[in-house]
N, C-alpha and C positions, 0 to 999 in steps of 0.2 A: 768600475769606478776609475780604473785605470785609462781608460778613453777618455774623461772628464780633465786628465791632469795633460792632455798631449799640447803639447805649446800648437801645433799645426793646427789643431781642431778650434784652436781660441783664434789663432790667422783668419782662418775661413770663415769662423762667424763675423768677429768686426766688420770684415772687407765686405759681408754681403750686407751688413747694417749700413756701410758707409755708402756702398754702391746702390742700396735702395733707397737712403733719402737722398743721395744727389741724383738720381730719375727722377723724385718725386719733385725736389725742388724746380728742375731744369724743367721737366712738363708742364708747372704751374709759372713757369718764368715764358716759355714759351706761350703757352695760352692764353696769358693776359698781356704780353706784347702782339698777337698776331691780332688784335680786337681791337676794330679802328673805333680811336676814343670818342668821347661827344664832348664838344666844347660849346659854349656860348662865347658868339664875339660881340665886339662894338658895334655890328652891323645889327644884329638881334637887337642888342640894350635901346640901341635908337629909334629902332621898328617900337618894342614894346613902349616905351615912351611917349613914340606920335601915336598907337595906337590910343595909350590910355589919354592922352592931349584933344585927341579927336572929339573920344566919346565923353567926357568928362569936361571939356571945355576949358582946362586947367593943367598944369604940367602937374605929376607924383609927384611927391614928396621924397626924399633918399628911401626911407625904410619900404615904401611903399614900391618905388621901384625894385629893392631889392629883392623884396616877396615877388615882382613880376617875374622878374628872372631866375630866380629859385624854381618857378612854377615852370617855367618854360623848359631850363632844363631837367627838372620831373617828368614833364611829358618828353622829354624827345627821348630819355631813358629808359622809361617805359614804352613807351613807340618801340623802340629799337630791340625790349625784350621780345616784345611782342612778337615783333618780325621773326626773331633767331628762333622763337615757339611755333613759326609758322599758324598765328592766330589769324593774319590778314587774307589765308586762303578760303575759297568758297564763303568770302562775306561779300553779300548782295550790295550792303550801301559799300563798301570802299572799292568794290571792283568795279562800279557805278563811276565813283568820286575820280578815281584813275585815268576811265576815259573819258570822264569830260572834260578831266583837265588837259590830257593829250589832244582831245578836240579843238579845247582852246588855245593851242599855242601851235598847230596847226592852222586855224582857222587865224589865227594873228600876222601868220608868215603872210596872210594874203596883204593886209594893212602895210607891209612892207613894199610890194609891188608898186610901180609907178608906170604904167598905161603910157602907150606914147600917144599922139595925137590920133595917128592915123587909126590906133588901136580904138580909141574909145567913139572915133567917127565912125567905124564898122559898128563896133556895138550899136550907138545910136541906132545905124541904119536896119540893124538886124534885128530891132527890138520898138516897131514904130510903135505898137500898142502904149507904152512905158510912159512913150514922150509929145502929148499930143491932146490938145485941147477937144474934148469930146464933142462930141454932135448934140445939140439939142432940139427940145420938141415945142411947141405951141397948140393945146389942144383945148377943146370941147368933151365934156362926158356928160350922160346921160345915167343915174345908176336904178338898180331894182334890188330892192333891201328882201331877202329869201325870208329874214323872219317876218317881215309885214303883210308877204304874200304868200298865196298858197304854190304857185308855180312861180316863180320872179324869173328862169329862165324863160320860159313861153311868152310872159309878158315882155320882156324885151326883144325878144324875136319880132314880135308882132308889132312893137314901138318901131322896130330897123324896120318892118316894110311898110308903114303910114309914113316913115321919114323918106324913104326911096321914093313912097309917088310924092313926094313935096310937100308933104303935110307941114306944117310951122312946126321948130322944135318949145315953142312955149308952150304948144296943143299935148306935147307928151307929157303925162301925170307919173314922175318921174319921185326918186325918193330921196330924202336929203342927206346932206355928206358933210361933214366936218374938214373933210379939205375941200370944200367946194365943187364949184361945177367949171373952172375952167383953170388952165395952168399956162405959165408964158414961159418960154426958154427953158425946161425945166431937161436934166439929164438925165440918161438911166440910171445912171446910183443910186439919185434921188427919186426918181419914182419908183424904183424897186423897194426902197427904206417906206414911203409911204404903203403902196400896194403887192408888195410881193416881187420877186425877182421873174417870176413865169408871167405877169400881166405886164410890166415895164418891156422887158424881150417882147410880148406879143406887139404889145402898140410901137413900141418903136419900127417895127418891122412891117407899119402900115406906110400907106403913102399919102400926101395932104392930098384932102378931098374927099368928100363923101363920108357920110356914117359907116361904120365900119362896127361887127360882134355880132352877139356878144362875146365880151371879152370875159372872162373871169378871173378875182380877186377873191384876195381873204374876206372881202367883205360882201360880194354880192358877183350881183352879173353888172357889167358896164358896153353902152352904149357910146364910142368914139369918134369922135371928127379932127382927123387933125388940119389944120392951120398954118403950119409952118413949119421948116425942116431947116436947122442950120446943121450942117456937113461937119462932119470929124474932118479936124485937121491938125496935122503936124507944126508940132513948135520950133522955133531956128535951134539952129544948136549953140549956137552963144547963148541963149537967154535958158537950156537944161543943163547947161555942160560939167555943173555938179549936180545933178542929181544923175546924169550920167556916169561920171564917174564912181557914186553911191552903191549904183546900182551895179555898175564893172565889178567891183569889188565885194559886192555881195554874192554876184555868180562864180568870181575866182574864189569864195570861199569854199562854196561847194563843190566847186571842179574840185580844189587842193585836197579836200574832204575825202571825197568818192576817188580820188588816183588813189590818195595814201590807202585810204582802206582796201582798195585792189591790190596793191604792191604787200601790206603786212597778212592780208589774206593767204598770199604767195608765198610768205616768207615764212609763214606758222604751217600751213597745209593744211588751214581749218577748213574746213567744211561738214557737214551733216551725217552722222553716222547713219547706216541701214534701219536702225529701228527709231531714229528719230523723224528722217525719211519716210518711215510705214505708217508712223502717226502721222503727218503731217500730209499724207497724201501724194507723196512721190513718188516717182514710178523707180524702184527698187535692183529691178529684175531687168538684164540685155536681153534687147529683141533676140527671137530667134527665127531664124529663116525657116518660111513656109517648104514643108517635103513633098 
């Protein structure tokens, strides 16, 4: 009991009382100073505002604003636990949401660019499909309906060679069409949207004169004559020179797109591990020299 009365042994305890609640103070002093805070400013208050102004067609009320921004800063607090819990890892929608967004402000740097003249005259030049009043057709058809006939291919075979030795085309017992039997000026778009993209391609790629097929559509076999051939031609470039530049701009999006994603490729050292590779069908394994 005589250790209990030593003045020293009462020294040693206070000091190690005092020196463990000031660690404990000083680490909770430090800890909640090194924790960058979350603030709502003016910029926020006036965002949620137009937001609710937008959608409601009417500015909040105070208390109503208030609850906005009460809420606002609710979520960024929780956001931000969230984060420090590392909850935002392996989630499919917000690692989704991330690059799209980086895609989008990537893809915006392009909307910044301004094409010099010369720049957007090469494009033009390099991209005549883009800019250019298509070619159209003038034709005749003949059709043979496969549900009205037993063979509708054979029958129009046999219609194309009575039309070859000269026969009249009123003489061919031909079967009827809801777009008709003759077309004026009409373009491959448009006759692919009526008959199929594989029957516009074929007839377009006839030449006037002469019955020509069978041809076949979604609807039957077809008997062709064309008429008339107006020639693809190119529009000035004062009268595309925005939609040229639309277009400049939509291709610089995806150039900006496809560098960056080669350069952060580079910069992470992603690529495919060996057994994602062996699914996937890659070849895994370096050649090895024949002995």
């Amino acid at each position: 009991m005589t250790l209990l009365r030593e003045p020293l042994l009462h020294f040693a305890v206070v000091g190690a009382i005092l020196f463990g609640g000031y660690s404990w103070l000083n680490d909770k002093h430090v800890e909640s100073t090194s924790v960058k805070p979350v603030r709502i400013g003016e910029g926020d208050v006036r965002w949620l505002k137009q937001t609710w102004s937008s959608q409601w067609l009417r500015d909040p009320t105070a208390d109503e604003l208030k609850g906005l921004a009460e809420d606002l800063l609710n979520e960024k607090v929780m956001a931000r636990e969230a984060q420090e819990m590392g909850l935002e890892k392996d989630d499919t929608i917000i690692r989704r949401r991330l690059a799209q967004k980086l895609k989008f402000l990537v893809e915006d740097t392009a909307q910044l660019a301004e094409p010099t003249e010369a720049e957007l005259r090469q494009f033009y030049a390099a991209n005549p499909a883009h800019f250019q009043t298509p070619g159209k057709l003038s034709f005749r058809q003949v059709y043979f309906n496969p549900e009205h006939r037993k063979d509708a291919a054979a029958d129009a075979t046999a219609a194309l060679a009575a039309l070859s030795a000269n026969a009249e085309v009123d003489s061919i017992e031909g079967d009827g069409l809801l777009f008709g039997d003759s077309f004026a000026d009409t373009d491959e778009l448009a006759l692919s949207g009526m008959f199929g993209a594989d029957f516009a391609h074929e007839v377009f790629a006839l030449e006037p004169g002469g019955w020509r097929g069978p041809v076949k559509s979604g609807y039957g076999f077809h008997l062709v004559l064309v008429t008339r051939r107006t020639a693809t031609a190119p529009k000035p470039f004062e009268t595309v020179r925005d939609a040229v530049l639309s277009e400049w701009r939509a291709a610089k999006q995806v150039e900006l797109s496809r560098d960056y994603l080669v350069e952060l490729r580079n910069k992470y050292n992603a690529e495919l591990d060996d057994s994602a590779k062996a699914l996937l069908g890659h070849e895994t394994t370096p050649k090895v020299a024949a002995q």
